[in-house]
N, C-alpha and C positions, 0 to 999 in steps of 0.2 A: 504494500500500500504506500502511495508516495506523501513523502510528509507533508506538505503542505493537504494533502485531500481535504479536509475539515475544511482550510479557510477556501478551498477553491469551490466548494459548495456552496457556503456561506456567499462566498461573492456572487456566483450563479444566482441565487435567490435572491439577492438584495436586484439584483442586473432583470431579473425577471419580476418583478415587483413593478420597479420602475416603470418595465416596458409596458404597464398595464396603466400609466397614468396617476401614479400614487394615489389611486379612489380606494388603496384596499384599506378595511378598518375592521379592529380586531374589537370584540365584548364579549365579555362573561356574562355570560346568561344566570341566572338566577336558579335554574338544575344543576349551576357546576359545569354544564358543558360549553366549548367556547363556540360564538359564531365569526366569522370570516365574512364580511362584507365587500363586495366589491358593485359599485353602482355603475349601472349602463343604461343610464337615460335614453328613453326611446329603443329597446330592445323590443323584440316583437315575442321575444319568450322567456321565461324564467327558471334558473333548474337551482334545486337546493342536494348537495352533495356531501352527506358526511359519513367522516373518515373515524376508521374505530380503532384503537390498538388491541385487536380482536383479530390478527390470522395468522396465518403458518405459526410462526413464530413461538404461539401461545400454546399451541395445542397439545403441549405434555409429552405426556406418553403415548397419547391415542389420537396418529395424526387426520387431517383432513377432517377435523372437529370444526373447524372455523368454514371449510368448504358447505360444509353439512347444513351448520346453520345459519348462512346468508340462504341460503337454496332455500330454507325452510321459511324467512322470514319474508321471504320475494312472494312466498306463495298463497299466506294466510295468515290473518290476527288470530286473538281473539273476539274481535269483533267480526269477523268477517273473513268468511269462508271462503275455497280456493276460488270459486264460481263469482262471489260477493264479490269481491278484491278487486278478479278482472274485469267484471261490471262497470265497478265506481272506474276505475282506470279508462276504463273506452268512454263513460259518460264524460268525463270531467276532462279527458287528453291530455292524459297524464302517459307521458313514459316510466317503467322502473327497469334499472338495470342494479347489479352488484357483483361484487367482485371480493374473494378474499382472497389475496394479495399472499406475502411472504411475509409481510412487517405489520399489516393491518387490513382490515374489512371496507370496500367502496360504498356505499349503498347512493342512488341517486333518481333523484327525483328531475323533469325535466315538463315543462306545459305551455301554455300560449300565457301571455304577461294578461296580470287581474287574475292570476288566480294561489294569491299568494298565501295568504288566509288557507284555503283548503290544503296545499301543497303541507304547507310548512305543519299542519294538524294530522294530514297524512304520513309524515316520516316518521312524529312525535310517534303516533301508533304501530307502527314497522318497529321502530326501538323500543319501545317500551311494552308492547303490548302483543309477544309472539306466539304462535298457538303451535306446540310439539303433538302435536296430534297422531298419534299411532298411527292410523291408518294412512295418513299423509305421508308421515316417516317412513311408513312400509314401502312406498312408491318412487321417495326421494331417492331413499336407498339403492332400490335395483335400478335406478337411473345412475347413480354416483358409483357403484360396482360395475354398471357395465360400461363408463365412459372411462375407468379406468382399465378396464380387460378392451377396449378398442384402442388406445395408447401402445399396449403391445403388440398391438398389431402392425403399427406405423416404427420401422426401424432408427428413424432421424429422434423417433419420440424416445424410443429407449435406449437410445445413445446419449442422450443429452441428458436422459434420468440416470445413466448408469454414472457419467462423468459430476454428474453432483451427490452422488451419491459415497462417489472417489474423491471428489473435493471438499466436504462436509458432514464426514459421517459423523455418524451418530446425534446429527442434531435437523429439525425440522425439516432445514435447505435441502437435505442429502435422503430422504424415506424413500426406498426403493419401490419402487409398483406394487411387487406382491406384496409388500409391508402395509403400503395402503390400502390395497385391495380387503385385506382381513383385518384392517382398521375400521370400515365402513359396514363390514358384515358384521361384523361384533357389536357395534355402536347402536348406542339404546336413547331414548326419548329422554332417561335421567341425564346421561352423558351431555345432551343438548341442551337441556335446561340448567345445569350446573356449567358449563362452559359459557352462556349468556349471564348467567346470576354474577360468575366471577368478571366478563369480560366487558361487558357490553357497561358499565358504568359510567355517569354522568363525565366524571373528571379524565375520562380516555376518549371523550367523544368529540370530535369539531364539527363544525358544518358549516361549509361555505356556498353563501349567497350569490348567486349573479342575475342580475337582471336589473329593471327599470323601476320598482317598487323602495319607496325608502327605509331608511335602517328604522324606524320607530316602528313600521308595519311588519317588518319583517321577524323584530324581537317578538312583538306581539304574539306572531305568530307559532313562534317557538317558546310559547310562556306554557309553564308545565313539565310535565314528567319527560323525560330525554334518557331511554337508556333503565338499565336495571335499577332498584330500590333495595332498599332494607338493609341489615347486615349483611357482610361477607368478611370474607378473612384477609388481608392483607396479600397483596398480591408482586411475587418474589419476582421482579424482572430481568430476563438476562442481557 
């Protein structure tokens, strides 16, 4: 790693900040979790993105934990069912996408501008409010086992898994195929709900704004629960 790496980051994001017109503004929300503002008057649409330190990374000893449950929270609340979900989604023209990463979880919300109020009420609900539902999870599953038994089938995929696997064993980076494959067939409804209880926490959550809507409307809209509640146990980070 070359020694400067840190401060050439560091200037990279200062360099890329700028390039954005210095509209970005940072606040803590009142959950603990921070939001990322960045204003674009006159945008013709609005997407709210937040970033969780909730993937790879996290996932212990039972990896593809963090794959498992972005999959799970893309697909159902507890308010509302897999069917419900993508209802309000097509009514309201709403995009969801998500992503769990190596360092952390994407989750992203994306609509035509005016509709920031429900946007920012519909993530709150995706974090805070995820429905592990057996029979859902039964479905996740044989989807997330057999996109990893179709990997082995692609030679470029299992070269590139075997060389991280050579470069980082023994830690999340490096989980071999099979390893995941009989991570995901093992993994239970409990496993998901204690990996969101410990991960998905107010104080590991950001969410960043873009659009036309101002920052007063946009807090507004993110006032409330963000992310898990209650106790939990301190969380060891590597």
């Amino acid at each position: 790693t070359p020694k400067t790496f840190t401060q050439d980051v560091q200037a990279a994001a200062t360099s890329a900040s700028g390039a954005a017109g210095g509209s970005l503004a940072e606040v803590r929300l009142s959950s603990g979790a921070t939001l990322l503002f960045d204003a674009r008057p006159g945008a013709a649409v609005e997407s709210f993105s937040a970033a969780v330190m909730a993937g790879d990374r996290h996932d212990g000893a039972r990896a593809g934990t963090a794959e498992a449950v972005v999959a799970m929270v893309k697909r159902l609340t507890a308010r509302r069912g897999r069917t419900a979900l993508q209802e309000y989604l097509d009514q309201q023209g709403i995009t969801l996408s998500g992503d769990a990463r190596k360092d952390g979880t994407i989750l992203t919300l994306t609509a035509p501008a005016g509709k920031t109020a429900v946007v920012g009420a519909l993530l709150r609900e995706l974090l805070s409010e995820p429905a592990f539902v057996e029979e859902e999870w039964a479905v996740v599953k044989r989807m997330l086992v057999a996109n990893v038994a179709t990997g082995l089938d692609q030679p470029p995929a299992v070269a590139f898994n075997t060389l991280q696997a050579l470069v980082y064993p023994g830690t999340p980076y490096g989980t071999p195929f099979a390893a995941r494959q009989k991570s995901f067939e093992g993994m239970s409804t409990a496993d998901l709900t204690a990996f969101h209880r410990r991960c998905y926490r107010p104080e590991r959550i950001a969410v960043a704004y873009s659009g036309p809507a101002s920052k007063s409307s946009v807090e507004a809209a993110l006032q409330g629960n963000m992310g898990a509640s209650g106790a939990v146990s301190p969380l060891a980070e590597p």
